[in-house]
DRENGUGU-840229 format. One record per atom (N, C-alpha, C): residue in three letters; y negated, z, x negated. Coordinates in steps of 0.05 Angstrom, whole numbers, padded with zeros to 5 digits, always signed. Each point is the difference from the previous one (the first is absolute). Example, Ala and Ser with C-alpha at 12.3 -4.5 7.8 and 13.67 -1.06 7.14 Angstrom:
BEGIN
ALA+00114+00156-00264/ALA-00024+00000+00018/ALA-00024+00000-00018/SER-00021-00014+00007/SER-00024+00001-00016/SER-00022+00014+00015/
//
This chain:
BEGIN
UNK-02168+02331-01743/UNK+00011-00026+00007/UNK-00013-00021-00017/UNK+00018-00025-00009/UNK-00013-00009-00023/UNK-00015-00037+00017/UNK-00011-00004-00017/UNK-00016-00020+00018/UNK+00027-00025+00017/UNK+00025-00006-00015/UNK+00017-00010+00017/UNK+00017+00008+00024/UNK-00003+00025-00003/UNK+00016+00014+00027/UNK-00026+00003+00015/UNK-00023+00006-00008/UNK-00023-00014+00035/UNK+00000-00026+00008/UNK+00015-00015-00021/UNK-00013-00028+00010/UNK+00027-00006+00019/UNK+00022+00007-00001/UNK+00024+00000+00015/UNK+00004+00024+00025/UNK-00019+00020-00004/UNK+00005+00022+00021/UNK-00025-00009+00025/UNK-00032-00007-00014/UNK-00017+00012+00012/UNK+00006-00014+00020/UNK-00011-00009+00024/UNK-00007-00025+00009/UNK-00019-00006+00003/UNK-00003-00041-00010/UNK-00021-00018+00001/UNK-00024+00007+00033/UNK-00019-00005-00021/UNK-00024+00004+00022/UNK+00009-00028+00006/UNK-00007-00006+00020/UNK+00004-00029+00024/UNK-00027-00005+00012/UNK-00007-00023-00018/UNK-00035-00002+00019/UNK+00004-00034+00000/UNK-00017-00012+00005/UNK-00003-00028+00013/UNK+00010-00023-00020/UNK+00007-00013+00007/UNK+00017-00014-00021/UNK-00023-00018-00009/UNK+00006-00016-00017/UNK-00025-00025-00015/UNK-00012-00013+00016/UNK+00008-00007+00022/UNK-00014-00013+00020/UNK-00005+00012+00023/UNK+00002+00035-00001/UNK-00019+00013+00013/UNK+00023+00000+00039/UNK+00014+00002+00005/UNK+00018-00015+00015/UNK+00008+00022+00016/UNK+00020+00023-00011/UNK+00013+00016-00004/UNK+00006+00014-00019/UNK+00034+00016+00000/UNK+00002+00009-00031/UNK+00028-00008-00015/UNK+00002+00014-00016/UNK+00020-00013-00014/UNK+00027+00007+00004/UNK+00016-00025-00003/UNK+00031+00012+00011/UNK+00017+00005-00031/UNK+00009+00028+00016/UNK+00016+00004-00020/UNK+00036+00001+00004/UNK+00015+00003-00020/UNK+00023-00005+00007/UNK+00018+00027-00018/UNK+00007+00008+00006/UNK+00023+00025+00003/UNK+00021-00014-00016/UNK-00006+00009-00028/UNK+00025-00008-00017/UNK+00023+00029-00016/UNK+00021-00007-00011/UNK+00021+00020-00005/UNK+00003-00006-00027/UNK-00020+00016-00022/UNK+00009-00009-00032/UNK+00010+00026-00007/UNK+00022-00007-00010/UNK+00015+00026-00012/UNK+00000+00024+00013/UNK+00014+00000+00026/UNK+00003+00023+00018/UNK-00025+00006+00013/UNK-00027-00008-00016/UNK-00026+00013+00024/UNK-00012-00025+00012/UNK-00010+00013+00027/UNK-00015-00027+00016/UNK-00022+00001-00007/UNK-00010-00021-00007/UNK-00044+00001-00001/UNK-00004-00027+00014/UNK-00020+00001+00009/UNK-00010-00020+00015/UNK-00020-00016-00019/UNK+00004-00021+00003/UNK-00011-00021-00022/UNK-00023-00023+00020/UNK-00018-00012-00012/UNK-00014-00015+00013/UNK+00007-00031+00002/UNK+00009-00005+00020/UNK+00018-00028+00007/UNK-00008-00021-00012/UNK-00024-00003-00011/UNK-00011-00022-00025/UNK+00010+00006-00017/UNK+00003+00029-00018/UNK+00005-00003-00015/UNK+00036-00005-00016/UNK+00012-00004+00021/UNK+00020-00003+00002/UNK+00006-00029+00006/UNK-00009-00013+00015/UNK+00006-00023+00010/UNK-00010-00025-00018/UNK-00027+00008-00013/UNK-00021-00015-00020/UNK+00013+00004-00026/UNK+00012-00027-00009/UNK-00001+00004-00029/UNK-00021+00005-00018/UNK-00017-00019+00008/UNK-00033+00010-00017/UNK-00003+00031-00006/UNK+00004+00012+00019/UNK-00015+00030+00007/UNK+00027+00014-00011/UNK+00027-00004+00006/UNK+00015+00010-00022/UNK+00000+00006-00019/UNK-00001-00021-00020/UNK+00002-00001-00024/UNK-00028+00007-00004/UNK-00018-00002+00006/UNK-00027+00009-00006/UNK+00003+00032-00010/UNK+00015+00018+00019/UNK+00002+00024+00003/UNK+00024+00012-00020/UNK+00016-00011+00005/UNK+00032+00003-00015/UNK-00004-00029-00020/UNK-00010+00020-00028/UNK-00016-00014-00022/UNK+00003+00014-00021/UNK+00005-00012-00021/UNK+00002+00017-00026/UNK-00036+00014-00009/UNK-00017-00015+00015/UNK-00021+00013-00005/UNK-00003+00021+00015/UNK+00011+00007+00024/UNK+00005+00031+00014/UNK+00017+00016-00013/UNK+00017-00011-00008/UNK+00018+00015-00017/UNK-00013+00014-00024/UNK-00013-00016-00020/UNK-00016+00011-00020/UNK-00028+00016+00002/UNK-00019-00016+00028/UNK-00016+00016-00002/UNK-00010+00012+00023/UNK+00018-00003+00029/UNK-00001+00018+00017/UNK+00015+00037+00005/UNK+00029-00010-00005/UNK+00017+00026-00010/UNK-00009+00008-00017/UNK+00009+00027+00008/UNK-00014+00020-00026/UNK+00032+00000-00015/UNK-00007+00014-00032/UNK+00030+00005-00012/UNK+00022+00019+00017/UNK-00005+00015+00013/UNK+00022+00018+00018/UNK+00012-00021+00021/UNK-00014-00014+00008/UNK+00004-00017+00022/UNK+00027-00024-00018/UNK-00017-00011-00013/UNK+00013-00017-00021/UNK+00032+00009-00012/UNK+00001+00023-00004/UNK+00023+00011-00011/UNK+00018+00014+00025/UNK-00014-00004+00026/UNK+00021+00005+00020/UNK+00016-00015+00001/UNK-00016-00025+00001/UNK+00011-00029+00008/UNK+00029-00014-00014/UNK-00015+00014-00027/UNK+00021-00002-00022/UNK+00021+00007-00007/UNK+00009+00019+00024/UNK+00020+00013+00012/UNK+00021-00016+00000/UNK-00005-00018+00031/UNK+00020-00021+00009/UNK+00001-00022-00018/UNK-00003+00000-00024/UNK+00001-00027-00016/UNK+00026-00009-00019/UNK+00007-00005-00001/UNK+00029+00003-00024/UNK-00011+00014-00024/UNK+00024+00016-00013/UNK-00006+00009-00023/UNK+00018-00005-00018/UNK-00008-00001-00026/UNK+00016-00024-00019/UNK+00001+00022-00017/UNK+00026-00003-00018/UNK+00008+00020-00016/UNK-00012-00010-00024/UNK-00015-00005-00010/UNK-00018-00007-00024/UNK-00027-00013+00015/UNK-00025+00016-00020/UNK-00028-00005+00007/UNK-00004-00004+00029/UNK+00008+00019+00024/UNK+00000-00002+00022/UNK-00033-00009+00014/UNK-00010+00014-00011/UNK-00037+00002+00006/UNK-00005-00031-00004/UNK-00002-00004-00026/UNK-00006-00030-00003/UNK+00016-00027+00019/UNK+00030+00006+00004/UNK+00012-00014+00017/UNK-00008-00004+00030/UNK-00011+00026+00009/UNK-00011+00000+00023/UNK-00027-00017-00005/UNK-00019+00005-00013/UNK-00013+00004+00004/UNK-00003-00051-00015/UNK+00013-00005-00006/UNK+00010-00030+00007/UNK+00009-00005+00024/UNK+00023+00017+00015/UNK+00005-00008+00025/UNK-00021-00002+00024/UNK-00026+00028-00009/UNK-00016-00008+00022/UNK-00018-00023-00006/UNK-00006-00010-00027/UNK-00022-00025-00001/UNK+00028-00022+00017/UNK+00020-00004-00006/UNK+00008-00019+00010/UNK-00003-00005+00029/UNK+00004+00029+00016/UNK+00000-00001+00023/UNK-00026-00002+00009/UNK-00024+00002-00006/UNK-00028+00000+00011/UNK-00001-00031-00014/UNK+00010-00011-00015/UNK-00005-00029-00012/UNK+00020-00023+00019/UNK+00014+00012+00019/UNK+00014-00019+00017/UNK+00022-00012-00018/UNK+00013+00019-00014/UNK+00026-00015-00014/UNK+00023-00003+00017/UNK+00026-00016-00007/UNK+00015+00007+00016/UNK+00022+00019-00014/UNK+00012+00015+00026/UNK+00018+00022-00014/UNK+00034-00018+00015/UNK+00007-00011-00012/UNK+00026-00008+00012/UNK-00003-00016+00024/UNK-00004+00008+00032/UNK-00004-00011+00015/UNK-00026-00001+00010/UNK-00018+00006-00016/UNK-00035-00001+00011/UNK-00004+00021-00012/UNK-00033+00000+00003/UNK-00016+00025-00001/UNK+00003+00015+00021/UNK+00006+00034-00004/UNK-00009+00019+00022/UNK-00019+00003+00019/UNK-00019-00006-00018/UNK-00030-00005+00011/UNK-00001-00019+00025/UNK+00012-00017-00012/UNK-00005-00034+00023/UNK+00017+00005+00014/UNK+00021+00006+00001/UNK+00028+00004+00010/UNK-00012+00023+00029/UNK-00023+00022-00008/UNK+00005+00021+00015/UNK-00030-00004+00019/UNK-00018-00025-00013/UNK-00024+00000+00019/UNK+00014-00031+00025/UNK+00022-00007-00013/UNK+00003-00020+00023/UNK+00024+00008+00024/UNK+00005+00026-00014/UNK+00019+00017+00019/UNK-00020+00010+00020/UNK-00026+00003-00005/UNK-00021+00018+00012/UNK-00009-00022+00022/UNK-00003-00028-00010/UNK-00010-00014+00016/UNK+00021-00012+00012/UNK+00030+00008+00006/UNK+00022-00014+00017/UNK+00004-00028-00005/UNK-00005-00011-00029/UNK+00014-00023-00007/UNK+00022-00005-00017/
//
């Protein structure tokens, strides 16, 4: 199992939150047919979003297998496909817009119900 299917299968240890209180709420989300349960900050918090869903996780958290899963669902262009992608994702970790918004922004404010 490769380090992204634990981080989507295992489940989060749950210990006291920053201010020691309780624990952390999580929320039961549906991406692409599977449910994982996500931690409600990090969904709701733009800060902590984008912190996480970052072209610097992209580059230097994913490993290349991980990276080229991803690369899957991306469009593929009938000339220099690799490099085309691989513009579409700086744009998208750079907050461009694609027609009607970024995906990115578009899909953490879907998270936070605005």
């Amino acid at each position: 199992m490769d380090s992204l299917d634990h981080m989507l299968t295992d489940p989060l240890e749950l210990g006291p939150c920053g201010d020691g209180h309780g624990t952390r709420i999580m929320e039961d989300c549906l991406l692409g047919g599977t449910r994982v349960s996500l931690p409600e900050d990090l969904l709701e918090d733009p800060e902590i979003f984008f912190d996480v869903v970052s072209l610097s996780t992209w580059q230097e958290v994913l490993s290349d297998s991980q990276r080229e899963h991803l690369q899957q669902f991306l469009p593929h262009f009938p000339e220099d496909s690799f490099e085309q992608q691989n513009q579409l994702i700086l744009a998208l970790f750079s907050g461009e817009n694609f027609r009607f918004g970024n995906p990115l922004h578009i899909a953490q404010k879907l998270f936070r119900g605005t």
